[in-house]
C-alpha positions in Angstrom: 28.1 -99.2 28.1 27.3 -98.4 24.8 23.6 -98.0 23.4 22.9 -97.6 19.8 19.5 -96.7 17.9 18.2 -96.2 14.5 15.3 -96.1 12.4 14.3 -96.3 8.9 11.0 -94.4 7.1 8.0 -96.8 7.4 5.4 -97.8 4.9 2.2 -95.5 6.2 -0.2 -98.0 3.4 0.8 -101.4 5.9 0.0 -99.1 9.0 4.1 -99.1 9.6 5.4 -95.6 11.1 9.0 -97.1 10.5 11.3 -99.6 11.6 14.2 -99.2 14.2 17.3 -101.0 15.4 18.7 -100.5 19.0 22.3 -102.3 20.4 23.3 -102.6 23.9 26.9 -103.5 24.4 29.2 -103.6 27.6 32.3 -104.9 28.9 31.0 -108.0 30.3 27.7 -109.5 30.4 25.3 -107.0 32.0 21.7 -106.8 32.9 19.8 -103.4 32.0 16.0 -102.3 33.6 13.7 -100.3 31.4 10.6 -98.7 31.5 7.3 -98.8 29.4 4.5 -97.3 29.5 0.8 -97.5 27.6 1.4 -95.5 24.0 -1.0 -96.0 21.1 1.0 -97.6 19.0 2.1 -101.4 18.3 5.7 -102.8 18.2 6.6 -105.5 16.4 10.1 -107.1 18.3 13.2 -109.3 17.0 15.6 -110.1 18.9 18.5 -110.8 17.3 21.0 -111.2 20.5 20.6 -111.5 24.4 17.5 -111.6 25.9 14.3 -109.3 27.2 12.7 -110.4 30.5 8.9 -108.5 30.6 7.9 -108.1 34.4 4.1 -106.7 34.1 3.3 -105.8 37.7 -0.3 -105.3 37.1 -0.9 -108.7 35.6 1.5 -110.3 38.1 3.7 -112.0 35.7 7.4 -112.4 34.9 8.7 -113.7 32.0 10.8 -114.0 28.9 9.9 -112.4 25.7 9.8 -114.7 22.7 12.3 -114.4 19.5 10.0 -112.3 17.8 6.5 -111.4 19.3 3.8 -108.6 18.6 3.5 -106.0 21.5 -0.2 -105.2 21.6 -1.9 -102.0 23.5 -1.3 -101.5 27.0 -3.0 -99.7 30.0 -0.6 -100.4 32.0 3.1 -99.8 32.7 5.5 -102.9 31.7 8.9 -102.9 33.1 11.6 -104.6 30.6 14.9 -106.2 31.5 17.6 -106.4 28.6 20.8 -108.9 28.7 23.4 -107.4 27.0 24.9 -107.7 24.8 21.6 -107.0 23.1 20.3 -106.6 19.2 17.4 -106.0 18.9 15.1 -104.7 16.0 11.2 -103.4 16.0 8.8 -102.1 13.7 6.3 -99.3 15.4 2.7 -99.6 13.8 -0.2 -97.3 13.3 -3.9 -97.8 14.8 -4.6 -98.2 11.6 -2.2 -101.4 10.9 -4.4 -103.9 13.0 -7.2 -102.6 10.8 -5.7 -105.1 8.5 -4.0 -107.5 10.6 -5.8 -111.3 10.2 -5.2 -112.5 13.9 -7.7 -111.4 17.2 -6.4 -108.3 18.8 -6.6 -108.6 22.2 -5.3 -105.7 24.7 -2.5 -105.7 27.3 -0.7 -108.8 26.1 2.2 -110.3 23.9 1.1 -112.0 20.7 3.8 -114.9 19.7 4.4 -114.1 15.9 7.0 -115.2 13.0 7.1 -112.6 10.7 10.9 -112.8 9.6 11.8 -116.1 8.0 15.2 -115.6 6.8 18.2 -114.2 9.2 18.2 -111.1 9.2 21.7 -109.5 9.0 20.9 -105.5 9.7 18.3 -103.0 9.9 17.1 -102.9 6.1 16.9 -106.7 5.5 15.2 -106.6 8.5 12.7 -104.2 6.8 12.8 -105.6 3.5 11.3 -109.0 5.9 8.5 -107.6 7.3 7.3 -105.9 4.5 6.7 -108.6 2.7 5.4 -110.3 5.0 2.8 -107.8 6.0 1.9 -107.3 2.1 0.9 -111.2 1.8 -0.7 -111.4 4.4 -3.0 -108.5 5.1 -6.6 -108.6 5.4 -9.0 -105.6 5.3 -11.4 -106.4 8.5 -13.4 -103.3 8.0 -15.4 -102.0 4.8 -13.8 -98.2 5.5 -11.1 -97.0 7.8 -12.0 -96.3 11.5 -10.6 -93.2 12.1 -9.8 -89.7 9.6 -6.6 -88.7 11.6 -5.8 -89.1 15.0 -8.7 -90.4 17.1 -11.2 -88.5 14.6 -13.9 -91.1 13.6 -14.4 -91.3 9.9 -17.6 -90.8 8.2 -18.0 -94.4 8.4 -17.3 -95.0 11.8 -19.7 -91.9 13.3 -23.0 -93.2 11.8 -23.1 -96.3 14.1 -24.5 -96.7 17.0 -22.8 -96.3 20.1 -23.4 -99.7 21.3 -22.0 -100.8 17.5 -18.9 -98.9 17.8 -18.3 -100.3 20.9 -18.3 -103.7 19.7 -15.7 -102.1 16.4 -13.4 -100.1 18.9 -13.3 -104.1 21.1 -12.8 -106.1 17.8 -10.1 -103.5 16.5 -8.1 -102.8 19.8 -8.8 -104.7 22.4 -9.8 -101.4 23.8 -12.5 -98.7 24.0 -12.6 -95.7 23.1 -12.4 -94.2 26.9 -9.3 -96.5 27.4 -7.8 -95.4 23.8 -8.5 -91.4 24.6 -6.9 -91.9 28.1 -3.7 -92.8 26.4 -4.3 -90.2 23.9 -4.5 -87.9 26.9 -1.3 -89.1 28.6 1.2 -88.2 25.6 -0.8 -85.0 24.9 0.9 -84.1 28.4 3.8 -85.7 27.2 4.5 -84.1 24.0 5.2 -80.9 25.7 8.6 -81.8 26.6 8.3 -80.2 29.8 11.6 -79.9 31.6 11.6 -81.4 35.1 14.7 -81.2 35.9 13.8 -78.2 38.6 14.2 -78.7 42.2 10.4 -78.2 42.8 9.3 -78.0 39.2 5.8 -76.7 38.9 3.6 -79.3 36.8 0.4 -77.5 37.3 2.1 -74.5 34.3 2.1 -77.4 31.6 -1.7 -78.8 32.6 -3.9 -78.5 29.4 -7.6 -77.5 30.8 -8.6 -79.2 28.0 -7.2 -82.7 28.7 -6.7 -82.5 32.6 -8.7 -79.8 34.1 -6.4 -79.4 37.1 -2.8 -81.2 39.0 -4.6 -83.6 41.0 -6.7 -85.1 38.0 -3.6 -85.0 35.8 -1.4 -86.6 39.0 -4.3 -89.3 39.5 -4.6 -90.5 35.4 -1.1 -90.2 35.3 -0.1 -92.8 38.1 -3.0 -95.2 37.2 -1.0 -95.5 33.9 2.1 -95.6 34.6 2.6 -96.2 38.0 4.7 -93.6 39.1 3.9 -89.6 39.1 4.7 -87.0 36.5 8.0 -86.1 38.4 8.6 -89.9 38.8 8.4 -90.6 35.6 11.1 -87.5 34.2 13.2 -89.0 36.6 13.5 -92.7 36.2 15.3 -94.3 33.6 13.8 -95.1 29.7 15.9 -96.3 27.2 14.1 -97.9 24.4 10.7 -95.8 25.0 12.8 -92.2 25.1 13.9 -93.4 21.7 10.6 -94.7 20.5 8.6 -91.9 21.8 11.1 -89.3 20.5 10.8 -90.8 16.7 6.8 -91.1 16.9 6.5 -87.5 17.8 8.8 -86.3 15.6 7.2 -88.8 12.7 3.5 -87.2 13.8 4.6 -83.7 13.5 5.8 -84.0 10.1 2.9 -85.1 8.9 
């Protein structure tokens, strides 16, 4: 089996981190598991060839992903299934993209969307597609950006009341800002690249007192996430995500 991925530099102004383009191909027709869990970022799917059944445990639903559909914020783990062969091309967007976005944003759901109207052939018309797209149709929802960096609430944002900014974080998201910081929290762990590929590796060396103030708490918010524990998780199998999460965190640290 061979699996391909690239990715092209993003436009940060449409609230795009950049666009990617990953290929399955086998032998003979083939059906490939995958794992996702909750990030803070939206992704933006076309698939080109094959198909991408979505099994979301917590919701108790099975089903096929559309042609092209908008991945919105999760809480929970989704587990994908890819027919191969497979093309299949993304964007990755910002918090700050739905800042802009016309539709409702609503959390832990799929939103059916046709944002590329002409074939595309490869990874840059694919780009060229959605850029335009996005450029038409934006809309600013908000008088000032949400957020300075990160989760930091801008100027604007931190002179409302809390009961106000709950009603922002909800309209924005589909989220609060508990639920958002929880996620936050998860790849702050993450984003250590610790290696678990020990025998009996010890978790409780990489626990930020900060974030999770001992195992247990980190073992508890970690499994209500993603379902499966910290050494679970190292060991079970992530395509698309590895590749996704690998790009963001190099694409954050650059910055």
């Amino acid at each position: 089996m061979n699996i391909t991925f690239r990715k092209l530099a993003g436009d940060p102004s449409l609230g795009i981190v950049f666009f990617w383009m990953m290929t399955i191909e086998s032998g003979s027709p083939a059906s490939v598991k995958d794992q996702f869990i909750p990030e803070l970022f939206f992704d933006y799917l076309y698939i080109k060839t094959g198909t991408i059944q979505c099994v979301d445990k917590v919701g108790e639903r099975r089903f096929n992903l559309p042609e092209q559909v908008l991945k919105m914020l999760f809480t929970h783990a989704l587990e994908f299934t890819y027919s191969t062969p497979l093309m299949l091309f993304g964007a990755r967007l910002s918090l700050r993209f739905v800042e802009s976005f016309p539709a409702e944003v609503k959390a832990n759901c799929f939103l059916n969307q046709a944002w590329v109207k002409e074939e595309a052939r490869d990874l840059e018309s694919f780009k060229r597609l959605v850029e335009g797209h996005l450029r038409e149709n934006r809309r600013e929802k908000f008088s000032y950006p949400l957020f300075s960096s990160g989760l930091n609430e801008s100027g604007w944002l931190v002179n409302f009341s809390p009961r106000h900014k709950r009603r922002l974080y909800t309209a924005a998201f589909g989220l609060s800002r508990k639920e958002l910081q929880n996620i936050h929290n998860l790849h702050a762990f993450l984003e250590q690249a610790c290696d678990f590929s020990l025998q009996n590796p010890r978790i409780i060396q990489h626990v930020t007192p900060d974030v999770f103030y001992d195992q247990p708490h980190l073992n508890h918010a970690f499994k209500k996430m993603t379902g499966l524990s910290p050494v679970e998780y190292f060991q079970a199998s992530s395509i698309l995500q590895d590749n996704l999460m690998s790009a963001s965190y190099n694409e954050i640290s650059d910055v």
